[in-house]
N, CA, C and O atoms as CSV, one atom per row, in Angstrom:
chain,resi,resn,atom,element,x,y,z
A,1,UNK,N,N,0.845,-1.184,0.000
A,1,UNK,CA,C,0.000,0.000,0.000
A,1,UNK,C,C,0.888,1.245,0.000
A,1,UNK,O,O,1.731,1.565,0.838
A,2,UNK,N,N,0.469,1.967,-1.276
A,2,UNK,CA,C,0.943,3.504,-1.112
A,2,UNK,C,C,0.846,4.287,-0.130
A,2,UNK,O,O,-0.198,4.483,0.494
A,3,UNK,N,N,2.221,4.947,0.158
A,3,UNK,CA,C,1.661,6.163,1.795
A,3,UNK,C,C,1.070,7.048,1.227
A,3,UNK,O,O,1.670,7.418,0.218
A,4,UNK,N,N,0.374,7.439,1.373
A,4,UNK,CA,C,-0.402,9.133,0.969
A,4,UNK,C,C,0.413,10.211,1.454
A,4,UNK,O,O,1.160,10.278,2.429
A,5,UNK,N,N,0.025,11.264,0.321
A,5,UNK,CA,C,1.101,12.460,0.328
A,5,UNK,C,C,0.698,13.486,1.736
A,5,UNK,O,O,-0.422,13.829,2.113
A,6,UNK,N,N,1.936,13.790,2.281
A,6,UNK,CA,C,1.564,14.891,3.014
A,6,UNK,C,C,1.177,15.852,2.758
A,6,UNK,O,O,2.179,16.530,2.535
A,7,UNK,N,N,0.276,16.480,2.613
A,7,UNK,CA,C,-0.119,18.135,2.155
A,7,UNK,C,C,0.867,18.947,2.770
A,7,UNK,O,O,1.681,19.402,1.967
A,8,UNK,N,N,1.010,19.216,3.778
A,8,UNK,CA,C,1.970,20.122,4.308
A,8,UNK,C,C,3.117,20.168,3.838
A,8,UNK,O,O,3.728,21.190,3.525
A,9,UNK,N,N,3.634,18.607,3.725
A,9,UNK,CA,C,5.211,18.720,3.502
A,9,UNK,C,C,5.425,18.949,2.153
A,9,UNK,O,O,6.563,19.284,1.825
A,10,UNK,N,N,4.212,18.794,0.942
A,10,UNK,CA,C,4.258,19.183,0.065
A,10,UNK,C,C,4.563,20.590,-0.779
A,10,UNK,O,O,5.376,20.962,-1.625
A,11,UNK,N,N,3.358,21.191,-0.002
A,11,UNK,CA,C,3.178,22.591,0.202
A,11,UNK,C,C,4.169,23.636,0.441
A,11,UNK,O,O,4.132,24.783,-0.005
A,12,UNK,N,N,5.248,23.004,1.354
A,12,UNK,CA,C,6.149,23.519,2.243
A,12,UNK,C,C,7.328,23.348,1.132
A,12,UNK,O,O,7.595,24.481,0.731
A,13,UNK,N,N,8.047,22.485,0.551
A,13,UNK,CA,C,8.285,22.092,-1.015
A,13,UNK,C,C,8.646,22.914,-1.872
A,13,UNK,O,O,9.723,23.337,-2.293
A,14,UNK,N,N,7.178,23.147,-2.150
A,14,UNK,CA,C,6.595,24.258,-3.586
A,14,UNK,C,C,6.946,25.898,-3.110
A,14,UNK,O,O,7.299,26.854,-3.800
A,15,UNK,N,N,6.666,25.774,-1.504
A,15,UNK,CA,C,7.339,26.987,-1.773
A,15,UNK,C,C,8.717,27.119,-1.286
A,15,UNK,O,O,8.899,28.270,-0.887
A,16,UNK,N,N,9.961,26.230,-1.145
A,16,UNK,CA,C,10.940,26.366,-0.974
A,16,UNK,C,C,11.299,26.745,-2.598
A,16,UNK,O,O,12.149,27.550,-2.975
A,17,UNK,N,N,10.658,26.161,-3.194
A,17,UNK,CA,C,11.303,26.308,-4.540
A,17,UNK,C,C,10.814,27.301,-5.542
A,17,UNK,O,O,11.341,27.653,-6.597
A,18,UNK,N,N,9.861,27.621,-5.069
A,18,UNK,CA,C,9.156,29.127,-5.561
A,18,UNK,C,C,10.249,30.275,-4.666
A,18,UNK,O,O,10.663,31.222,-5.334
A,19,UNK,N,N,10.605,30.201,-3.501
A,19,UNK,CA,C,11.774,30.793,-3.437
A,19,UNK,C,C,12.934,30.873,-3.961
A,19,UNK,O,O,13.426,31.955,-4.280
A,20,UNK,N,N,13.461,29.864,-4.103
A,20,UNK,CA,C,14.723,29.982,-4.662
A,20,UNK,C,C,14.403,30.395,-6.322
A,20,UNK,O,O,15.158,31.114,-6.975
A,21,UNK,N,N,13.317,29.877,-6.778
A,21,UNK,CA,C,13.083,30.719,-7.935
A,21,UNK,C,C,13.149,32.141,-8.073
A,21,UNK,O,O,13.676,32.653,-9.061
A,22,UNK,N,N,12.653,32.805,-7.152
A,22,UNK,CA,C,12.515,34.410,-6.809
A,22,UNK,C,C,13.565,34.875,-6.849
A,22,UNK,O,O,13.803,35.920,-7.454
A,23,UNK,N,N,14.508,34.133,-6.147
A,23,UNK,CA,C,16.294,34.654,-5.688
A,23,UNK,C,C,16.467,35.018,-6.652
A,23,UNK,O,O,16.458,36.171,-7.082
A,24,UNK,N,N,16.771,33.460,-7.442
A,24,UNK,CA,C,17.799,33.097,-8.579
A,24,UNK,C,C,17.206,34.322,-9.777
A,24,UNK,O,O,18.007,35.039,-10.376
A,25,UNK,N,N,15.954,34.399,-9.958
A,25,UNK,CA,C,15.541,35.773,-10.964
A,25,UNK,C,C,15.554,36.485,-10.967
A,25,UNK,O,O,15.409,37.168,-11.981
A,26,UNK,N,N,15.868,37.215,-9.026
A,26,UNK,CA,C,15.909,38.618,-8.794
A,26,UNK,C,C,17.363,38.780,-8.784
A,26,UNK,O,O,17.647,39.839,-8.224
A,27,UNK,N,N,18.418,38.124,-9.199
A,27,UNK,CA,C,19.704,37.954,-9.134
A,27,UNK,C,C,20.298,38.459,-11.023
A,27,UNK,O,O,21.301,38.939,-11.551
A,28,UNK,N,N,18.742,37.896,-11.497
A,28,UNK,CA,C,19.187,38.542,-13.074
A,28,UNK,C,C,18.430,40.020,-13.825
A,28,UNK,O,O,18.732,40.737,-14.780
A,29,UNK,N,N,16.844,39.993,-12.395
A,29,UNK,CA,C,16.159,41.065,-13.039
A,29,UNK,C,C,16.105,42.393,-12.088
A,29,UNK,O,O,15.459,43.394,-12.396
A,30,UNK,N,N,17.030,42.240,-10.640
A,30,UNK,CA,C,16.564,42.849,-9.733
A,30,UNK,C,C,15.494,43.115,-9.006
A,30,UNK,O,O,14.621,42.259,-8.865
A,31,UNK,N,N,15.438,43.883,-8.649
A,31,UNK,CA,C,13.488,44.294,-8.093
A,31,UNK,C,C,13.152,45.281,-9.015
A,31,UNK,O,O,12.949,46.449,-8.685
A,32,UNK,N,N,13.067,44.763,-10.441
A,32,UNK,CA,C,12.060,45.591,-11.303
A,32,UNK,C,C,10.600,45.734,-11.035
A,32,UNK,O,O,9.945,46.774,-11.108
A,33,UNK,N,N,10.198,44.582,-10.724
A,33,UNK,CA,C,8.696,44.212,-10.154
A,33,UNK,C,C,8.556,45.316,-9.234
A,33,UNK,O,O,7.387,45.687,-9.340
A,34,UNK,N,N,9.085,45.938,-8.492
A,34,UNK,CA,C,8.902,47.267,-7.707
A,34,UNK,C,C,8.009,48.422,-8.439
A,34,UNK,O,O,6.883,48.855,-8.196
A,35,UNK,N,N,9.152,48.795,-9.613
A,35,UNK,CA,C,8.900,49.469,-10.491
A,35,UNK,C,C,7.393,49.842,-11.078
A,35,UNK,O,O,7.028,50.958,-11.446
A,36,UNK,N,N,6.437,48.346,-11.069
A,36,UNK,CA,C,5.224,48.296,-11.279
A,36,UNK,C,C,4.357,48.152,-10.661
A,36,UNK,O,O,4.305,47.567,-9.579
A,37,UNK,N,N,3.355,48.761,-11.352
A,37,UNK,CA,C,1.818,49.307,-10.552
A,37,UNK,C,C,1.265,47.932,-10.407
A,37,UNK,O,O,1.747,46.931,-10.938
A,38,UNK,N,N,-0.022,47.978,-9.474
A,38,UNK,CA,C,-0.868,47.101,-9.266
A,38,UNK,C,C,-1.214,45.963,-10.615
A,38,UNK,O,O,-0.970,44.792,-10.907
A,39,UNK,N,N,-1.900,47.092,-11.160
A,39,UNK,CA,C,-2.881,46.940,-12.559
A,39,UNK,C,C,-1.450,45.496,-13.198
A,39,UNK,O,O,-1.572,44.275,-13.297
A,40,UNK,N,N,-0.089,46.534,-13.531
A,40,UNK,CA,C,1.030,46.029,-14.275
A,40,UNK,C,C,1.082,44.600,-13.687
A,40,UNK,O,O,1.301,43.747,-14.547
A,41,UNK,N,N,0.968,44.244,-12.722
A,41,UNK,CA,C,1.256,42.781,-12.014
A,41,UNK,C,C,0.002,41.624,-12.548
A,41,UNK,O,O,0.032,40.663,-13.317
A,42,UNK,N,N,-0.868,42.139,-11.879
A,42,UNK,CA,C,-2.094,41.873,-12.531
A,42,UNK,C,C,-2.176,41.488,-13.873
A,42,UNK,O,O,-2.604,40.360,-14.119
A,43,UNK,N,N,-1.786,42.352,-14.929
A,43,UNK,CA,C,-1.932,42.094,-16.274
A,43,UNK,C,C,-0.819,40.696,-16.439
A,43,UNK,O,O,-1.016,39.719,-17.161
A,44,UNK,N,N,0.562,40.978,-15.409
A,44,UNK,CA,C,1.467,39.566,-15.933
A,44,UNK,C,C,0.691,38.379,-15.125
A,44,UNK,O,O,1.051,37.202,-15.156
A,45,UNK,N,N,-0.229,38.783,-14.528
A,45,UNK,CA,C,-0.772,37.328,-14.050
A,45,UNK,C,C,-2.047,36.842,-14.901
A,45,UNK,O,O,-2.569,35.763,-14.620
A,46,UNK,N,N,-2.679,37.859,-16.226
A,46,UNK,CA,C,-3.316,37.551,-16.909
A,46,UNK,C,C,-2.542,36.984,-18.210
A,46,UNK,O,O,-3.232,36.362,-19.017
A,47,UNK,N,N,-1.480,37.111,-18.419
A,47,UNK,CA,C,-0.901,36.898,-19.409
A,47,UNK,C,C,-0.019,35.421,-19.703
A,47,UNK,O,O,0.330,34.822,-20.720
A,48,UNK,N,N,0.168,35.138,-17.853
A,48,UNK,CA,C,0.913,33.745,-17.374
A,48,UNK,C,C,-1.039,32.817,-17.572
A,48,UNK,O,O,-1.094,31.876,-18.364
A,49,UNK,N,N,-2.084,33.142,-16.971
A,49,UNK,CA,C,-2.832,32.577,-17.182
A,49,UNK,C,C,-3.771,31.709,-18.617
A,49,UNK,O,O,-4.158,30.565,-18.854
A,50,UNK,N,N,-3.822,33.481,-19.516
A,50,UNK,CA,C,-4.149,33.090,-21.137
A,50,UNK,C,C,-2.591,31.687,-21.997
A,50,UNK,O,O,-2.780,30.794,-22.823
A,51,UNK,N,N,-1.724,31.962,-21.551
A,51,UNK,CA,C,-0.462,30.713,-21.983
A,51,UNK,C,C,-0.825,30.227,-21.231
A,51,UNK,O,O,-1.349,29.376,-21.949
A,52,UNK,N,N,-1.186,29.793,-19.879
A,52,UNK,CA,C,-1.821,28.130,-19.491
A,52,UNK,C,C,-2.680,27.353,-20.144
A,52,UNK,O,O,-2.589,26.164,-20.449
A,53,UNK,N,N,-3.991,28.563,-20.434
A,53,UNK,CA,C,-5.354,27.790,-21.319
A,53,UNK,C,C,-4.888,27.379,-22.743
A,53,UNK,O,O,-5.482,26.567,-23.453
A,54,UNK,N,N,-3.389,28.253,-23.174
A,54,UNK,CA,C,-3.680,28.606,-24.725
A,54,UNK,C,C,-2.807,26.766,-24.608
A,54,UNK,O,O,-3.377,25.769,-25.051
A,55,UNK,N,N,-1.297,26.710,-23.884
A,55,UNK,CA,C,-1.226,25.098,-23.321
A,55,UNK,C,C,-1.989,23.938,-23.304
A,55,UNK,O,O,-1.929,22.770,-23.690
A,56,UNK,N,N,-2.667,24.631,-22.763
A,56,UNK,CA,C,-3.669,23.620,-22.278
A,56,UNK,C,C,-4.774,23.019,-23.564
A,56,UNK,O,O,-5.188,21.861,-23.613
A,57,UNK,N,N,-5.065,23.962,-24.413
A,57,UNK,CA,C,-6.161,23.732,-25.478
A,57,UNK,C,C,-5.311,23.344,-26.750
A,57,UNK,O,O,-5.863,23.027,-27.804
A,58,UNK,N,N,-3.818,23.389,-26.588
A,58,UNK,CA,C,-3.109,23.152,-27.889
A,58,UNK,C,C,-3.070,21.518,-28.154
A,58,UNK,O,O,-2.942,20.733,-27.214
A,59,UNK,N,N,-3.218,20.999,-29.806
A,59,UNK,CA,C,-2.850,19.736,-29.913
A,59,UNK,C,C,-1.743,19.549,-29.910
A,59,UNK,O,O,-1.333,18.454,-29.524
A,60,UNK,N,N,-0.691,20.727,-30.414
A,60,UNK,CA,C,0.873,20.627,-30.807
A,60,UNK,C,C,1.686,20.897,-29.574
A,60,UNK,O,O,1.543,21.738,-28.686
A,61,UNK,N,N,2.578,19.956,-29.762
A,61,UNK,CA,C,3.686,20.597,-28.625
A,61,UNK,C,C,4.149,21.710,-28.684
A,61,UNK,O,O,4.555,22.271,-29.702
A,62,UNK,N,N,4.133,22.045,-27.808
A,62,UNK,CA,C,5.057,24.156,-28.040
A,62,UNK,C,C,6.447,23.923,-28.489
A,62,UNK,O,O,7.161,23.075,-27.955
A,63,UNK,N,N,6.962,24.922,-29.795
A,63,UNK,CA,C,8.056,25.039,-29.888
A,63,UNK,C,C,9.212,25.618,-28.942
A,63,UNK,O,O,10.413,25.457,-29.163
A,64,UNK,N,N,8.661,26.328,-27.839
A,64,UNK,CA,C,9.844,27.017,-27.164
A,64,UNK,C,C,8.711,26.902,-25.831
A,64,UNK,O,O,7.680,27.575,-25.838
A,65,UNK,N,N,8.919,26.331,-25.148
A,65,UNK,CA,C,8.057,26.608,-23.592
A,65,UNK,C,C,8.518,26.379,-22.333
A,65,UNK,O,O,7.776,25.399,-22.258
A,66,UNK,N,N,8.826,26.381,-21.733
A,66,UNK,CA,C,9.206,26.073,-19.972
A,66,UNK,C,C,8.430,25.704,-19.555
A,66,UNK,O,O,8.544,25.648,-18.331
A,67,UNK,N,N,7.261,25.244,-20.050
A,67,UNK,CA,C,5.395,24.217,-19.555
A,67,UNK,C,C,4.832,24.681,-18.879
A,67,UNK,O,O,5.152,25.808,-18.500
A,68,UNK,N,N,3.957,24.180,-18.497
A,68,UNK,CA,C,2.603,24.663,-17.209
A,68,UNK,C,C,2.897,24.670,-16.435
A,68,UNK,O,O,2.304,25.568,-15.836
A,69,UNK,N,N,3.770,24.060,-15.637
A,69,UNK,CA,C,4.167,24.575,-14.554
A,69,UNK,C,C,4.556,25.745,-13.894
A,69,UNK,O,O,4.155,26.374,-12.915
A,70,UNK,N,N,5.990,25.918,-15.206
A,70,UNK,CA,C,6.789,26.959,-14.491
A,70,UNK,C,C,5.865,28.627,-14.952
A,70,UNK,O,O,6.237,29.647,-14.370
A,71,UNK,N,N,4.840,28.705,-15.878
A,71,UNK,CA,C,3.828,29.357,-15.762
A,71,UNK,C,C,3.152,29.605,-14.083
A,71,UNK,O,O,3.373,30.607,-13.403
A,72,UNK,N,N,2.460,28.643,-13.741
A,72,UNK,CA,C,2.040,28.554,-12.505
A,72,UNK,C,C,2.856,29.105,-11.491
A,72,UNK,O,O,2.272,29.821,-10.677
A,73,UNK,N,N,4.255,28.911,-11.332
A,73,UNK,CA,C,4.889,29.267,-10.241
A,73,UNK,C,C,5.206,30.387,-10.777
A,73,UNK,O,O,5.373,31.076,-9.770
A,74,UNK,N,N,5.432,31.139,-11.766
A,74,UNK,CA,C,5.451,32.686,-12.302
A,74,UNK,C,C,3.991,33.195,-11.727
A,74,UNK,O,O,4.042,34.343,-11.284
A,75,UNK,N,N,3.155,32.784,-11.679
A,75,UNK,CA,C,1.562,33.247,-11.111
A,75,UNK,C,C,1.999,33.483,-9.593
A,75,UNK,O,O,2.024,34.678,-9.297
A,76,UNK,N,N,2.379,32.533,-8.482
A,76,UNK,CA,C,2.354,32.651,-7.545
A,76,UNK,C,C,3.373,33.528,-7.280
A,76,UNK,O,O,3.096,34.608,-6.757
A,77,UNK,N,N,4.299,33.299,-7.503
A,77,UNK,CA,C,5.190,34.674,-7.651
A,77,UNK,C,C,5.016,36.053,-7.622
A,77,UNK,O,O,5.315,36.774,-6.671
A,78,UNK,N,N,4.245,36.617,-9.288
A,78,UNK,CA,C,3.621,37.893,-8.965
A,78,UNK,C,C,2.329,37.491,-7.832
A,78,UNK,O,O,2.263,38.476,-7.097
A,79,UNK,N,N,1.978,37.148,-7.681
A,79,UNK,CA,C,0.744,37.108,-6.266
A,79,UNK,C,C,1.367,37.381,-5.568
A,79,UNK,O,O,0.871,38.389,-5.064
A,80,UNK,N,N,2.577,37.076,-4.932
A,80,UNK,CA,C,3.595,37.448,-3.662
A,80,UNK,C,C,3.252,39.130,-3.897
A,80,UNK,O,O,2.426,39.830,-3.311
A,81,UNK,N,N,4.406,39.556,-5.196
A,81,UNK,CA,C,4.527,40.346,-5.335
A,81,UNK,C,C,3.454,41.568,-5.270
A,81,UNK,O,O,3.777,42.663,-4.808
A,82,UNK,N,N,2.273,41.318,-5.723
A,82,UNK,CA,C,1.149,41.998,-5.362
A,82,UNK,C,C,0.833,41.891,-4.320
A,82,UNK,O,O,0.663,43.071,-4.015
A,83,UNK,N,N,0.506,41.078,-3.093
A,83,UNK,CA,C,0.457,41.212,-1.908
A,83,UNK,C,C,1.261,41.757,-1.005
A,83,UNK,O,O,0.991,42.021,0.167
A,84,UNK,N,N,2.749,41.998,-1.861
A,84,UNK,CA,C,3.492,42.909,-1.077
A,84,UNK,C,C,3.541,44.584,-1.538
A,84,UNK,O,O,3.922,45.320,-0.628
A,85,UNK,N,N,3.243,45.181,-2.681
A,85,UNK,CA,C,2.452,46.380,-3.104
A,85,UNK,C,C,1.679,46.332,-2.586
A,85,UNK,O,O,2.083,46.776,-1.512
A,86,UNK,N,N,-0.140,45.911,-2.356
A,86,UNK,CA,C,-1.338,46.460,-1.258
A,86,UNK,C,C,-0.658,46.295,-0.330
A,86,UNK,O,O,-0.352,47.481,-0.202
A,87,UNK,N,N,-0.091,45.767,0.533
A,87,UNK,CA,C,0.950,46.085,2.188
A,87,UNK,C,C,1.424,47.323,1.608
A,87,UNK,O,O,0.663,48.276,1.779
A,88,UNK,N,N,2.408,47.533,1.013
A,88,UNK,CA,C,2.951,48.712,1.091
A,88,UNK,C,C,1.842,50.241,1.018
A,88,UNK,O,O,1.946,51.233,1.741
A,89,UNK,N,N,1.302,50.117,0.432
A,89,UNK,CA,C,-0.146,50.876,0.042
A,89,UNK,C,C,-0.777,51.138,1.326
A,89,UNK,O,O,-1.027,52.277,1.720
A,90,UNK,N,N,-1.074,49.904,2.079
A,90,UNK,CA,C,-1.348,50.499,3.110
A,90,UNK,C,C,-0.712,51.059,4.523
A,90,UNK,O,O,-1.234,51.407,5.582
A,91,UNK,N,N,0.991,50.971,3.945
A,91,UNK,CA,C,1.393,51.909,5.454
A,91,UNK,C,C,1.265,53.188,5.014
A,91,UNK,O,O,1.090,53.555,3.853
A,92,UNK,N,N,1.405,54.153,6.447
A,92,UNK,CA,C,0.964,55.629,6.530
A,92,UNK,C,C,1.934,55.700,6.147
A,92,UNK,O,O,2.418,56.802,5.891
């Protein structure tokens, strides 16, 4: 019998490595993401989303892609990042 997955330790995982993703990119792009407005974040999380569906609905393999995944963890990413703009927004 298979053990069943831990959720937590899973969870805990995804975002060690959604960190070190952050590092390793803010090591080549800086904190440009600063630079941008709400709306601007937003739109890259509409844009990581439309390439999931457009993925997702294709018969052909993509010629150039990094897959659904690393889409997804680009989503959670700017989500960080937007949750850390409204914080900032709201100190006096």
């Amino acid at each position: 019998m298979s053990q069943k997955p831990n959720t937590i330790e899973e969870y805990d995982e995804i975002l060690r490595e959604l960190r070190e993703l952050m590092v390793a990119k803010n090591a080549d792009y800086g904190d440009s993401w600063r630079q941008m407005r709400l709306p601007s974040i937003t739109d890259q999380i509409l844009v990581k989303v439309c390439r999931i569906r457009s993925l997702e609905e294709s018969k052909d393999a993509p010629k150039v892609s990094e897959g659904i995944e690393s889409e997804y963890r680009d989503i959670i990413n700017y989500c960080i990042f937007a949750l850390i703009k409204l914080r900032e927004a709201e100190e006096p």
